[in-house]
C-alpha positions as CSV (number, residue, x, y, z in Angstrom):
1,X,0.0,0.0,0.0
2,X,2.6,2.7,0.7
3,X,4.6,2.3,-2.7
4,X,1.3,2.8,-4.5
5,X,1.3,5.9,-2.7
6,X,4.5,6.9,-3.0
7,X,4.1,6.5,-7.1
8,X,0.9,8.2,-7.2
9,X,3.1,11.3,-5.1
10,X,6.0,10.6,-8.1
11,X,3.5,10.8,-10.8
12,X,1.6,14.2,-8.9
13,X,4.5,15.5,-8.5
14,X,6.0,15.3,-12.1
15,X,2.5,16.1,-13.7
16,X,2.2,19.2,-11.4
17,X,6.1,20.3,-12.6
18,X,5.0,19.2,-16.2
19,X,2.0,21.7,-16.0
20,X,4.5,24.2,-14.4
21,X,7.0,24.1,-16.8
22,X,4.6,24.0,-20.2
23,X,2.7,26.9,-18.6
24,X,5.9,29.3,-18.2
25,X,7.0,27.9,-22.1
26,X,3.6,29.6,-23.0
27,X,3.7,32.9,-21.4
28,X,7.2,32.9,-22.3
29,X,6.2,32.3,-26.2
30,X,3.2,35.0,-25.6
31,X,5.7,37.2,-24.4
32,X,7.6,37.6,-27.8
33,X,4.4,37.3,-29.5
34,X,3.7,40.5,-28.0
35,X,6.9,42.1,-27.8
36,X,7.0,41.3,-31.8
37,X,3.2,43.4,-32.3
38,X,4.8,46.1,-30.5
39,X,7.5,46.3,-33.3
40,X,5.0,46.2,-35.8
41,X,2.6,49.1,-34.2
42,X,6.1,51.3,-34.6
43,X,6.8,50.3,-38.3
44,X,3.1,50.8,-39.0
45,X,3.2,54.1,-37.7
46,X,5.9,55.2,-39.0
47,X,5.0,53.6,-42.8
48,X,2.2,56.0,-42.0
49,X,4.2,58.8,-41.5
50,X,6.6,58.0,-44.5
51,X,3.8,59.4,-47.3
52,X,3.3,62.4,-45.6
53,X,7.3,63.1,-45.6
54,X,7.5,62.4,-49.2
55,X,4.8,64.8,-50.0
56,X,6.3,67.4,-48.3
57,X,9.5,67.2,-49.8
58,X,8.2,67.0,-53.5
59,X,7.4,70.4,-52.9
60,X,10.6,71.5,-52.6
61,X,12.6,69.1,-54.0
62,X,10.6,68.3,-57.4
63,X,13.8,67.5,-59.0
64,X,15.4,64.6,-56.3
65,X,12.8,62.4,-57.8
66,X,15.1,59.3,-57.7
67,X,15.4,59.7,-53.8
68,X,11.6,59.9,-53.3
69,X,10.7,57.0,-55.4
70,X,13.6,55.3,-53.1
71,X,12.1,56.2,-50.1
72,X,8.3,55.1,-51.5
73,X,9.5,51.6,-52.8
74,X,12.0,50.1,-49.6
75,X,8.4,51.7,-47.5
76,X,6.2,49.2,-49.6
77,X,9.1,46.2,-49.4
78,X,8.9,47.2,-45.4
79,X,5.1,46.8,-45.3
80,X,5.3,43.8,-47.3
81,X,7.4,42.0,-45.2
82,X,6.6,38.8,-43.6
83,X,8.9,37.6,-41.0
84,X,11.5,39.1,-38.6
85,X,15.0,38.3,-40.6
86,X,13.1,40.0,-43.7
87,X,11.4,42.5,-41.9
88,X,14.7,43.7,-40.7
89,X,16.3,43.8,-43.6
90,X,13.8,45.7,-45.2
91,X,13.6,48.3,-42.5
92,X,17.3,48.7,-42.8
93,X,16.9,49.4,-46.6
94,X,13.9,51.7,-45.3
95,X,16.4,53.7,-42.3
96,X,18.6,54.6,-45.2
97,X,16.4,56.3,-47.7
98,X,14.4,58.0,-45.0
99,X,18.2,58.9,-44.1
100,X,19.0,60.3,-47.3
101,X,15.4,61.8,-48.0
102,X,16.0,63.8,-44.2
103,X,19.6,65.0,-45.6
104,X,17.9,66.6,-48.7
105,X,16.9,69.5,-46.4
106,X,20.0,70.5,-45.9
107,X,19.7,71.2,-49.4
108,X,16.9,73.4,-49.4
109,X,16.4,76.2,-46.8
110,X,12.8,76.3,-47.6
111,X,12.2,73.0,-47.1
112,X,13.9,73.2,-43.5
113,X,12.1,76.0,-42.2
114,X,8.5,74.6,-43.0
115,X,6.8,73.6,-39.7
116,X,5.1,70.1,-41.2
117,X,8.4,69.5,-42.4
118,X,9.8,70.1,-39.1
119,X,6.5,68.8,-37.1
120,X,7.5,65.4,-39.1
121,X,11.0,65.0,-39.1
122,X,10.3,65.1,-34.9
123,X,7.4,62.3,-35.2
124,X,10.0,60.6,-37.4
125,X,12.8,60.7,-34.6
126,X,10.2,59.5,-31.7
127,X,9.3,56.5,-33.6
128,X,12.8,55.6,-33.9
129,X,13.0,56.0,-30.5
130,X,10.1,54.0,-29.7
131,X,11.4,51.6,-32.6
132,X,14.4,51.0,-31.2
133,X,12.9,50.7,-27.9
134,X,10.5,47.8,-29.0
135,X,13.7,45.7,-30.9
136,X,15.9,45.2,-27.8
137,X,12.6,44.5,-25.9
138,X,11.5,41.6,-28.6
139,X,15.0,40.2,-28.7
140,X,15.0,39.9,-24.8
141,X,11.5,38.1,-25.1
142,X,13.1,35.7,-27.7
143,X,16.2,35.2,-25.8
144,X,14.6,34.5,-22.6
145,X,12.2,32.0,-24.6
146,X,14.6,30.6,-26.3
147,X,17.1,29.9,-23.3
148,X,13.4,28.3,-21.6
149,X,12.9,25.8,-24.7
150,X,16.8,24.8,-24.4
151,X,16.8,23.9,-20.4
152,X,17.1,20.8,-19.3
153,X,14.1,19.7,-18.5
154,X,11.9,21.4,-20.8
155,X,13.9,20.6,-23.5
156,X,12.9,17.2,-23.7
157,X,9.3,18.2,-24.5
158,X,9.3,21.6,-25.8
159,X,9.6,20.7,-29.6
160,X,7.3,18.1,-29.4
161,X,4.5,20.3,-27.8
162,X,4.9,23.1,-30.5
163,X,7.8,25.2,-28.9
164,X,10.4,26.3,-31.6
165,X,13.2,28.8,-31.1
166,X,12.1,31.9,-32.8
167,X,14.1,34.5,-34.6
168,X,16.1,37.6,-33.0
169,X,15.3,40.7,-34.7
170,X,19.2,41.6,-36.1
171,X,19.5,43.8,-38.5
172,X,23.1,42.9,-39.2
173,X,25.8,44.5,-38.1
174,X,26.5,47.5,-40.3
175,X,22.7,48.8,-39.7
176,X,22.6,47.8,-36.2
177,X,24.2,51.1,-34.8
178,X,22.6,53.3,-37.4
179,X,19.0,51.8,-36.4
180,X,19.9,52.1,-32.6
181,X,20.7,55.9,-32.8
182,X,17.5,57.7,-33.4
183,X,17.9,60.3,-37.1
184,X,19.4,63.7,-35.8
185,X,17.0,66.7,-36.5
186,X,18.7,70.0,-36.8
187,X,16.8,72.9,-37.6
């Protein structure tokens, strides 16, 4: 009588850690879920924002059509975009025609003094803020769910239940820094 009891403590024991553990691999997995929405609520805003730059500058800066058709086509590959690796490869692409599109007011005095241009370019530089915010946020989530799906003991059930390691959001190198710093805005 008392080993059946001690097995049915065993068998509690382990279905009660089993529980434990898948529900932690879940909230962990919800957790980059989320963190990864966030990311896209700052890239859709600032897509949004994008048309309203370009308009601006054709105004004064009819001529620089090449860098505004730039700026409108790596915006569409960016919206278009389907998971994190190309999603942040197309942003990249994105950060450096808004870069080059931003440096054009250097160009024309005009086109720096306007307040929409100016009322933009400081949307523009919160977002990247918020942007850049949201990125190391995601890739915490992903790291601390990926470290959760490759511990001993979880590991040993975590693929078969559904858990796969999920993708960082990296940039690469080179654009890593320049996506970090938020776009200077000198007026």
């Amino acid at each position: 009588m008392s080993s059946t009891w001690i097995v049915l403590i065993v068998l509690a024991v382990v279905l009660v850690w089993f529980v434990i553990t898948y529900n932690g691999l879940a909230t962990l997995k919800q957790r980059a879920a989320q963190a990864f929405g966030d990311i896209d609520v700052q890239l859709k805003q600032r897509h949004d924002l994008i048309p309203n730059l370009v308009e601006t500058v054709k105004g004064y800066a009819a001529h620089e059509k090449g860098t505004l058709e730039a700026v409108v086509q790596a915006r569409n590959a960016a919206v278009a975009s389907k998971d994190p690796a190309q999603m942040a490869q197309n942003e990249a692409q994105l950060q450096g025609t808004l870069g080059r599109l931003i440096a054009l007011s250097e160009a024309y005095p005009d086109l720096k003094a306007n307040t929409n241009f100016q009322a933009l370019q400081g949307e523009l530089s919160a977002i990247e803020d918020k942007l850049a915010a949201a990125r190391r946020f995601f890739n915490n989530a992903v790291a601390e769910y990926n470290a959760a799906i490759g511990s001993i003991p979880a590991v040993l059930f975590a693929g078969p239940l559904g858990f796969k390691p999920q993708s960082f959001f990296d940039v690469g190198e080179g654009a890593r820094v320049q996506l970090d710093t938020a776009p200077s805005v000198k007026f």
